[in-house]
Short mmCIF file of the C-alpha atoms (twelve columns), coordinates in Angstrom:
data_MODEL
# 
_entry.id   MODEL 
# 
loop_
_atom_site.group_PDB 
_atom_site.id 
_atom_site.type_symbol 
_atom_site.label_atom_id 
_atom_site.label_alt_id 
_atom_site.label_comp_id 
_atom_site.label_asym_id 
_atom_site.label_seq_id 
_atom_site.Cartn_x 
_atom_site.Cartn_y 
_atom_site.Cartn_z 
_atom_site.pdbx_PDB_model_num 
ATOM 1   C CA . UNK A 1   118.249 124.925 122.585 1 
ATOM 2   C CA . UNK A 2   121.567 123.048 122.521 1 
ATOM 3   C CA . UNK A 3   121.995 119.521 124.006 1 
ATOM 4   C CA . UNK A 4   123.598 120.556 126.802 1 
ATOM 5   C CA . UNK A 5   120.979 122.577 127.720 1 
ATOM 6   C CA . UNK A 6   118.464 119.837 127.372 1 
ATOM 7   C CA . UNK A 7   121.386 117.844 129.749 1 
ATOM 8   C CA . UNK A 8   121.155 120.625 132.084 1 
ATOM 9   C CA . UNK A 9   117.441 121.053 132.138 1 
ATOM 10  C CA . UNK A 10  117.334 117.518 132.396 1 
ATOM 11  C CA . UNK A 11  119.591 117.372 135.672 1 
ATOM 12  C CA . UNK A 12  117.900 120.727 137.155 1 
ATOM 13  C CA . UNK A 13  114.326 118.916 137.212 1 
ATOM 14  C CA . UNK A 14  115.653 115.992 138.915 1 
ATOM 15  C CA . UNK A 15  117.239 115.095 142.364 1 
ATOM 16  C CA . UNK A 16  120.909 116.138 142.915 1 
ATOM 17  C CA . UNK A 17  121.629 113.170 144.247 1 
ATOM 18  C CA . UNK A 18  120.013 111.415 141.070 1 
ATOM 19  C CA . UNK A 19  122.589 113.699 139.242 1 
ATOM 20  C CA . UNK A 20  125.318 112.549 141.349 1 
ATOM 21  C CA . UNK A 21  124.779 108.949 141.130 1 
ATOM 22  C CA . UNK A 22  124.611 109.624 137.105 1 
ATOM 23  C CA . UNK A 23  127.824 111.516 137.030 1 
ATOM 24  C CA . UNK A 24  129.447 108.771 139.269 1 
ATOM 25  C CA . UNK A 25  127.897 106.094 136.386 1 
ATOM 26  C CA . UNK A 26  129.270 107.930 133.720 1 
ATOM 27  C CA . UNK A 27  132.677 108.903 134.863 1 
ATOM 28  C CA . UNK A 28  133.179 105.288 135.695 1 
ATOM 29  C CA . UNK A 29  132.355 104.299 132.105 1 
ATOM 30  C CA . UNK A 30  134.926 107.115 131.265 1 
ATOM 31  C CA . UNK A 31  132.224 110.139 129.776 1 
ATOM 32  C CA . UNK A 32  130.306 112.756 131.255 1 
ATOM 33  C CA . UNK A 33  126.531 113.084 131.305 1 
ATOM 34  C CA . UNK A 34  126.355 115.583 128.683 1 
ATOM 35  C CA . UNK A 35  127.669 112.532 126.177 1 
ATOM 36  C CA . UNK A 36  126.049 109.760 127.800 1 
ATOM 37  C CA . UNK A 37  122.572 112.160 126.742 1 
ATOM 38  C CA . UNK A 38  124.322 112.295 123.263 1 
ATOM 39  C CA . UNK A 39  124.267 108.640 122.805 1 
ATOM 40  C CA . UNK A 40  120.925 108.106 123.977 1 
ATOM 41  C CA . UNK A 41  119.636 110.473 121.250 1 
ATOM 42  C CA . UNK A 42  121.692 109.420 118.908 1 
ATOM 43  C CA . UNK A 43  120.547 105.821 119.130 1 
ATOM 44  C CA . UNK A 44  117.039 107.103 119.638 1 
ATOM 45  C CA . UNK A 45  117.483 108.597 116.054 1 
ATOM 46  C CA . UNK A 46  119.185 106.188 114.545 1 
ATOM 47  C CA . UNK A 47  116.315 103.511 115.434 1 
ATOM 48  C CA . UNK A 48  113.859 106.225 115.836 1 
ATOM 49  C CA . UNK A 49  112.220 105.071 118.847 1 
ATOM 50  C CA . UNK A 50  113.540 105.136 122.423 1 
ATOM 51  C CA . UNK A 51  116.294 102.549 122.948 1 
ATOM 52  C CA . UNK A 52  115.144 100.068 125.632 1 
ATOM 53  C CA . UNK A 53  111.573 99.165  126.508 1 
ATOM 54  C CA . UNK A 54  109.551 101.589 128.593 1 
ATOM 55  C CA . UNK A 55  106.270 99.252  130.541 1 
ATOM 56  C CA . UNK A 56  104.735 99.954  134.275 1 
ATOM 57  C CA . UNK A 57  108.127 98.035  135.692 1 
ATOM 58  C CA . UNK A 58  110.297 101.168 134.867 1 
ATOM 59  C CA . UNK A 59  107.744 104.058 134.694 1 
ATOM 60  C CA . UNK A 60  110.095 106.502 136.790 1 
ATOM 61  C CA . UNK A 61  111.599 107.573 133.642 1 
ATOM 62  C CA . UNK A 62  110.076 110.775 132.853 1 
ATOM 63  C CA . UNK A 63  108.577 111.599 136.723 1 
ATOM 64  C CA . UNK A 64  108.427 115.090 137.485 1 
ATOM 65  C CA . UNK A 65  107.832 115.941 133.443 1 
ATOM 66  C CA . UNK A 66  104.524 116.503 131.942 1 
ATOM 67  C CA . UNK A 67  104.464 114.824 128.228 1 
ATOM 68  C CA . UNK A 68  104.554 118.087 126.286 1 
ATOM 69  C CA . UNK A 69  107.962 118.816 128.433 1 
ATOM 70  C CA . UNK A 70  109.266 115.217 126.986 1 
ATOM 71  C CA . UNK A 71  108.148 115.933 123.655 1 
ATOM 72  C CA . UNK A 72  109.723 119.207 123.640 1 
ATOM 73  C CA . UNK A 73  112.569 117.672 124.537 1 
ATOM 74  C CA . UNK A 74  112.888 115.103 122.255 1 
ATOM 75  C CA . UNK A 75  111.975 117.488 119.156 1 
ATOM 76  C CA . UNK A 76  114.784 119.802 120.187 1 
ATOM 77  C CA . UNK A 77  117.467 117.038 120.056 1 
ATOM 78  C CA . UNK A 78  116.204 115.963 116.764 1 
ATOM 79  C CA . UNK A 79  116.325 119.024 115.593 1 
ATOM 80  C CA . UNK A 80  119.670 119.447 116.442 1 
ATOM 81  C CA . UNK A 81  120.958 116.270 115.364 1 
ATOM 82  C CA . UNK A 82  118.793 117.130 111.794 1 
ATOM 83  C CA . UNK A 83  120.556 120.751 111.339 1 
ATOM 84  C CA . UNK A 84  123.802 118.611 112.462 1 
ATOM 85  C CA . UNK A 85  123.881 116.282 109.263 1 
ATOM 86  C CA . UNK A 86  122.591 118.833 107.245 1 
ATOM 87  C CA . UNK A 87  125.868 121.229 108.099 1 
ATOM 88  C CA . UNK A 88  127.703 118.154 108.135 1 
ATOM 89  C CA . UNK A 89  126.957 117.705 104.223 1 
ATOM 90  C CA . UNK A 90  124.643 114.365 105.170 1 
ATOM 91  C CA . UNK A 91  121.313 113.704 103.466 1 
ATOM 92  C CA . UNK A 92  118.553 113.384 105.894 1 
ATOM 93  C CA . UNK A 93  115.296 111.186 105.507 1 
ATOM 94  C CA . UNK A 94  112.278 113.221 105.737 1 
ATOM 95  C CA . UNK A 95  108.474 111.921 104.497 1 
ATOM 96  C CA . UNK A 96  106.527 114.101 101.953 1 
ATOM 97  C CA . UNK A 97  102.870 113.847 103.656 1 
ATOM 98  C CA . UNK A 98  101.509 115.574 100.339 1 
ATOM 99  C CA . UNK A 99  103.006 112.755 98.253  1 
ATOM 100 C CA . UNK A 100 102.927 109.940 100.930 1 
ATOM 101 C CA . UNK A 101 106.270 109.028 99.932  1 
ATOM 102 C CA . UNK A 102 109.844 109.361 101.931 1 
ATOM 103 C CA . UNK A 103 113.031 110.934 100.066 1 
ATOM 104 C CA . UNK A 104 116.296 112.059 101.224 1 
ATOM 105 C CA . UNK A 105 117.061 115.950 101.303 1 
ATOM 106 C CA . UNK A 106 120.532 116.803 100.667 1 
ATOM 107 C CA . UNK A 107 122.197 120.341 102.258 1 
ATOM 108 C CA . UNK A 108 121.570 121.953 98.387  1 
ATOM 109 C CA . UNK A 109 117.704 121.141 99.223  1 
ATOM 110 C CA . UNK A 110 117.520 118.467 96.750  1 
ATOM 111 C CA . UNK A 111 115.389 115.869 97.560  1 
ATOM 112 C CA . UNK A 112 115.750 112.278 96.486  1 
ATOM 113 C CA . UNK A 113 112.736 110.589 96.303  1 
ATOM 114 C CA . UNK A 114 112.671 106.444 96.812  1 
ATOM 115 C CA . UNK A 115 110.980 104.345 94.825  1 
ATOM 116 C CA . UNK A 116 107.843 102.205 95.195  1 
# 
């Protein structure tokens, strides 16, 4: 699944006019929707966690998903993002639950393990 069909699930499970105020948002800021969803999971990978607090004050976010549908989502666009550096010739940090220990893995396969 490619990001912009997570973007276009994303805007076909919620209002149109939800879409339209979003599209409005973003054009003004000068981008479309499809990259403002890029930046959001890039930051979310980058700091691996989602990139502004989430409490009972803004729990819209999500409505009208159940939590596997979020999770799916949010696997996919790692995914992507993983098979992204890896084609892009940059290492990506992985954890070795056998060992207990995190490494990089380079395109070739090789895996850097760090130090304790």
């Amino acid at each position: 699944m490619t990001l912009a069909t997570v973007t276009g699930l994303l805007c076909r499970r919620n209002s149109i006019e939800l879409k339209k105020e979003a599209d409005s948002l973003f054009q003004g800021m000068g981008m479309s929707l499809s990259t403002a969803v890029k930046l959001f999971v890039r930051k979310a990978v980058d700091i691996r966690a989602i990139p502004f607090p989430v409490s009972a004050s803004n729990a819209f976010i999500g409505q009208g998903y159940t939590p596997d549908d979020i999770t799916a989502l949010f696997e996919t666009a790692v995914k992507e993002e993983i098979a992204q550096h890896q084609k892009n010739g940059v290492p990506v940090a992985k954890y070795d639950s056998v060992r207990k220990q995190a490494y990089l893995e380079y395109a070739d396969g090789k895996r850097e393990y760090t130090s304790a």
